[in-house]
C-alpha positions as CSV (number, residue, x, y, z in Angstrom):
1,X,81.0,171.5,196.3
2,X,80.0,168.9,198.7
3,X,80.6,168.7,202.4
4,X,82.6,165.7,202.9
5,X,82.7,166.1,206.8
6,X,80.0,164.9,209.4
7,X,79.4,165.3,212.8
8,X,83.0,164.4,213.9
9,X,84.7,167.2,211.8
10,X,86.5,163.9,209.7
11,X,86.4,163.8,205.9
12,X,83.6,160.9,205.5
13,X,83.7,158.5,202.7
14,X,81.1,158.8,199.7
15,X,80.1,155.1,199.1
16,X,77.2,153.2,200.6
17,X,78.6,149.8,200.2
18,X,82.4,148.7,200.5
19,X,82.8,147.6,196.8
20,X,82.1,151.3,195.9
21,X,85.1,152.3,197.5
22,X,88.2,153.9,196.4
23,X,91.7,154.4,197.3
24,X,90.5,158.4,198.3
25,X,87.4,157.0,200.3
26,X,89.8,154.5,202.1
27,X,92.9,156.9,202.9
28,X,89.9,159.1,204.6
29,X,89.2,156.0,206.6
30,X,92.7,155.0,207.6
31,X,92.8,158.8,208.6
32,X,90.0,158.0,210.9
33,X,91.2,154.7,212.3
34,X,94.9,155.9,212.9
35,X,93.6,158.9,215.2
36,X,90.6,156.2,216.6
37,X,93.7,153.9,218.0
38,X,95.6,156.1,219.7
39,X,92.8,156.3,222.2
40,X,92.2,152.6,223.1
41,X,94.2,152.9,226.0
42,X,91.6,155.0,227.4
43,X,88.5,153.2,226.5
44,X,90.5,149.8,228.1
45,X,91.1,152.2,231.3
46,X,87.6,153.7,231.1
47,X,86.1,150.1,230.8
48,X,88.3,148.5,233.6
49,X,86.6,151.2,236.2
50,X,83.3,149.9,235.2
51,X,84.0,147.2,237.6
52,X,84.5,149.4,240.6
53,X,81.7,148.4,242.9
54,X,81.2,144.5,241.0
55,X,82.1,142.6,243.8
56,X,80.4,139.2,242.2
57,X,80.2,137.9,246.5
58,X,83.6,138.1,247.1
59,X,85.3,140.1,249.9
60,X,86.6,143.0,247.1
61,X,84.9,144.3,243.9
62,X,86.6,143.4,240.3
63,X,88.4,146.5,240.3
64,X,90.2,146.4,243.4
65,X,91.1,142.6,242.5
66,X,92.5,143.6,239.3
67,X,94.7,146.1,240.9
68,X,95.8,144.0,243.5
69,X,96.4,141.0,241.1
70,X,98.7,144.0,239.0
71,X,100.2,145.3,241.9
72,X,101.2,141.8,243.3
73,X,102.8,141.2,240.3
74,X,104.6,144.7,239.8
75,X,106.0,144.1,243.6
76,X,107.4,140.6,242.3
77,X,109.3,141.9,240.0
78,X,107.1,141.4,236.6
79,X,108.2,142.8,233.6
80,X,105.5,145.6,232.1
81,X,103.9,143.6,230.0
82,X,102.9,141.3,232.3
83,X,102.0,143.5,235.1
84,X,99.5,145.3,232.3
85,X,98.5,141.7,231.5
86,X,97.6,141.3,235.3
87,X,95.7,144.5,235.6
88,X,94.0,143.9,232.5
89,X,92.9,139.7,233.3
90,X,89.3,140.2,234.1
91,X,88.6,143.1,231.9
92,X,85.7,141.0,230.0
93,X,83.6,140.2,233.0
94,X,80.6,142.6,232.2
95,X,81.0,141.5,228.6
96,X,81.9,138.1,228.9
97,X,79.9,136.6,231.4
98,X,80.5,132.8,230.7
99,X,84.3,133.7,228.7
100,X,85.8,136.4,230.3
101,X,89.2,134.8,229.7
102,X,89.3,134.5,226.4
103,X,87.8,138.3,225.9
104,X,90.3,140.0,228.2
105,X,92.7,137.7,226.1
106,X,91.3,139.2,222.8
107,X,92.0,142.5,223.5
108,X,95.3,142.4,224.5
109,X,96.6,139.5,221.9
110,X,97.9,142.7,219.2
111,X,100.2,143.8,221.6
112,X,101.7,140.8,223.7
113,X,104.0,137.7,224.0
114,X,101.9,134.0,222.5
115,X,102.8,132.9,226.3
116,X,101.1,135.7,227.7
117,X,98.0,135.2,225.7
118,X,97.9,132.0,226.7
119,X,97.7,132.6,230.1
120,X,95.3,135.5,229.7
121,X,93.0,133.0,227.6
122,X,93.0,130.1,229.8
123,X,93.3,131.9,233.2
124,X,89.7,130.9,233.9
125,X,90.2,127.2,233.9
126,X,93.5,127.4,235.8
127,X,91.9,129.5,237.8
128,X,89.2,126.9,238.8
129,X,91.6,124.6,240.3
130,X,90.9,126.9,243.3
131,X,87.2,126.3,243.9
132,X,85.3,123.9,240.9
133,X,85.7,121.6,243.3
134,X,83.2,123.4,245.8
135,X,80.7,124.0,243.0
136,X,80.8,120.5,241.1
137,X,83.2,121.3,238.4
138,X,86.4,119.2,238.2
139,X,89.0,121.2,239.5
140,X,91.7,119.1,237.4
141,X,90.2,120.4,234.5
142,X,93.2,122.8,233.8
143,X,94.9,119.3,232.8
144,X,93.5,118.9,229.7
145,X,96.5,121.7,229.2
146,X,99.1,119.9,231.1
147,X,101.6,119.0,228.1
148,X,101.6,122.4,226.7
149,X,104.8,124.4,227.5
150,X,103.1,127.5,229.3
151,X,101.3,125.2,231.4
152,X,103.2,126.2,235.0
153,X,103.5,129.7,233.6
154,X,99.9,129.7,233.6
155,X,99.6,128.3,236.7
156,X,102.3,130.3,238.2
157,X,100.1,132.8,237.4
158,X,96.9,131.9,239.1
159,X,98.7,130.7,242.1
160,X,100.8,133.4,243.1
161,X,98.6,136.5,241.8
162,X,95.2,135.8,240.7
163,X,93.9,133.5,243.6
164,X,95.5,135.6,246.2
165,X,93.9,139.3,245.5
166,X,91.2,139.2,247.5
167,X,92.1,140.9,250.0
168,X,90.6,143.7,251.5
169,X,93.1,145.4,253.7
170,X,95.8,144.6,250.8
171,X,96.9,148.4,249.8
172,X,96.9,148.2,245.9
173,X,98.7,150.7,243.7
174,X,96.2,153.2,242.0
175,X,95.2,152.7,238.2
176,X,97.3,155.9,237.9
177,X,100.2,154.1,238.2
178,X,99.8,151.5,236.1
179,X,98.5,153.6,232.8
180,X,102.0,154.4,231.5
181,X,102.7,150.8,231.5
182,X,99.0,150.4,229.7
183,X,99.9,153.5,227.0
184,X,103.5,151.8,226.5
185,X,102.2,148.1,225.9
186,X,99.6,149.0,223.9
187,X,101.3,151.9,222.0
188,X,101.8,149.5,218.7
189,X,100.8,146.2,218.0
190,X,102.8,142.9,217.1
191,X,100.4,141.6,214.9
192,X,97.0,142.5,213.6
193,X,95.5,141.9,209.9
194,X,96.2,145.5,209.3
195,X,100.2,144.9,208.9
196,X,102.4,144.9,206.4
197,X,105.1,142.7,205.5
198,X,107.5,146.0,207.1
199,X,105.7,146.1,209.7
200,X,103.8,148.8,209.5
201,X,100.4,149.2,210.1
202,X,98.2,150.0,207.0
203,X,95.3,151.4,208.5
């Protein structure tokens, strides 16, 4: 009989091309991906302290600023999801060089509120109001948004958390604190093309 495991210890599919596949070779899959997603919280953590020591000029590196933008918003009074949503903004930096909004946004979108991914999505252009200005961007250009209704949220956003934490002598909370609120809001997701009609995920 042949070994159906590899390397992993995980029953492997036979087929070499996806129309070959059967219901056994994609249960064995599903088997994989259901244990595979219970760690994303980890890999999100383990890539968010890949910024320590990317301080990009400013006076703090993009890990500090991501704390202090989380712990800003925990202080205020922000509900979990947002505070994770905070921590998590600039999360696509090293990736996403030129769109590090709408990465950050992409990751999280499963698992949080449309207004939320909104503001994750567009942060950057909110966020430019700031200081486009002083590099010969239009500053206004967040107004090309201006009817939509999580415009001020948005704003709100940039204004009273994301602009603000870069300060060095600010004392942040630790990532420590903030990963039960990471495990929790990414526990299950809201929508993904892997749902059911009963909500359930199928993979």
């Amino acid at each position: 009989m042949l070994d159906d495991t590899k390397g992993d210890g995980q029953e492997q599919a036979g087929f070499h091309a996806m129309i070959d596949g059967t219901q056994e070779d994609y249960q064995k899959i599903s088997a994989a991906f259901g244990e595979f997603s219970k760690t994303l919280p980890d890999r999100v953590m383990d890539h968010l302290k890949m910024l320590k020591g990317d301080f990009g000029g400013f006076a703090v590196d993009r890990f500090e600023h991501s704390l202090q933008t989380a712990t800003r918003a925990h202080k205020d009074g922000r509900d979990e999801e947002y505070v994770v949503c905070a921590l998590l903004h600039d999360i696509g930096d090293l990736l996403g060089t030129f769109n590090h909004a709408e990465l950050g946004a992409t990751i999280l979108k499963p698992f949080i509120s449309e207004q939320n991914y909104f503001m994750l999505q567009n942060h950057g252009v909110f966020q430019g109001y700031y200081f486009f200005h002083h590099i010969g961007l239009d500053r206004d250009a967040r107004d090309a948004f201006r009817d939509h209704e999580h415009f001020e949220y948005t704003a709100q956003f940039c204004h009273l958390y994301d602009q603000s934490s870069f300060d060095p002598n600010y004392e942040s909370l630790p990532l420590e604190f903030f990963e039960p609120m990471v495990r929790k809001v990414m526990e299950r997701p809201r929508a993904s093309i892997y749902m059911k009609e009963d909500g359930e995920t199928a993979i």
